[in-house]
N, C-alpha and C positions, 0 to 999 in steps of 0.2 A: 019557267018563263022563257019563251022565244029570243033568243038574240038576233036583233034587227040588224038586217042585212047594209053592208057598208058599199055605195057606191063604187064601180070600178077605180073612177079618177080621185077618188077620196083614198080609197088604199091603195094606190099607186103614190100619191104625193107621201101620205103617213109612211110606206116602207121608206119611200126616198128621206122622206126627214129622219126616220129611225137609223137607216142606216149613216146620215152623215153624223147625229151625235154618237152614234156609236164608235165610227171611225176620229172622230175626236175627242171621244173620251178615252176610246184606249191608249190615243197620242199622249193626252196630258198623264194616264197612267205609267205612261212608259219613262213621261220625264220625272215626274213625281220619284218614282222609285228608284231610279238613278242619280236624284239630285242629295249630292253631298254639304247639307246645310247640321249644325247643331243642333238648332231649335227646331227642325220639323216636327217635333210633337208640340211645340206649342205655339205653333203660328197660324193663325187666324187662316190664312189663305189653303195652308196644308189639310188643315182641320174640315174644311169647307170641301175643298177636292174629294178629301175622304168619304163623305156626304153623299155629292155624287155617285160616285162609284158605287157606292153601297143602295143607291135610287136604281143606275143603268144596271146592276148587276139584278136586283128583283125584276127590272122591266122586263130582261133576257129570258127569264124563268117562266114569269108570266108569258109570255110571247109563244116560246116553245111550249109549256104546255096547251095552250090555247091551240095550236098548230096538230099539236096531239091530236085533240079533241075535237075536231071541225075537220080535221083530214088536209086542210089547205095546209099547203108550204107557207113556213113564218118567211120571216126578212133575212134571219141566220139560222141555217144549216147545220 
């Protein structure tokens, strides 16, 4: 099955919104795992970030191989 082709200014905006949750997802990972709380395995908010990350981190994979396979440069290198 063909994959339909994505307008220029359609994946120009999609890289640009990929790229800024990325650069703030990797923000919130960076405080996440530096925040010295007790309970971070059991708070709801922690629980939730980890969710994320674990969504951006399959998006990156998928992304890159797709980049693979199509020859085009993904969003990250």
């Amino acid at each position: 099955m063909p994959v339909p082709e994505i307008p220029e200014e359609v994946r120009t905006e999609l890289t640009s919104l990929m790229q800024d949750l990325l650069l703030k997802t990797h923000e919130l990972s960076f405080e996440y795992s530096t925040l010295d709380c007790p309970s971070i395995q059991t708070c709801p908010l922690a629980m939730k970030c980890r969710e994320i990350f674990k969504v951006v981190k399959k998006l990156n994979e998928v992304v890159k191989t797709m980049g693979k396979a199509t020859g085009k440069p993904s969003y990250m290198t």
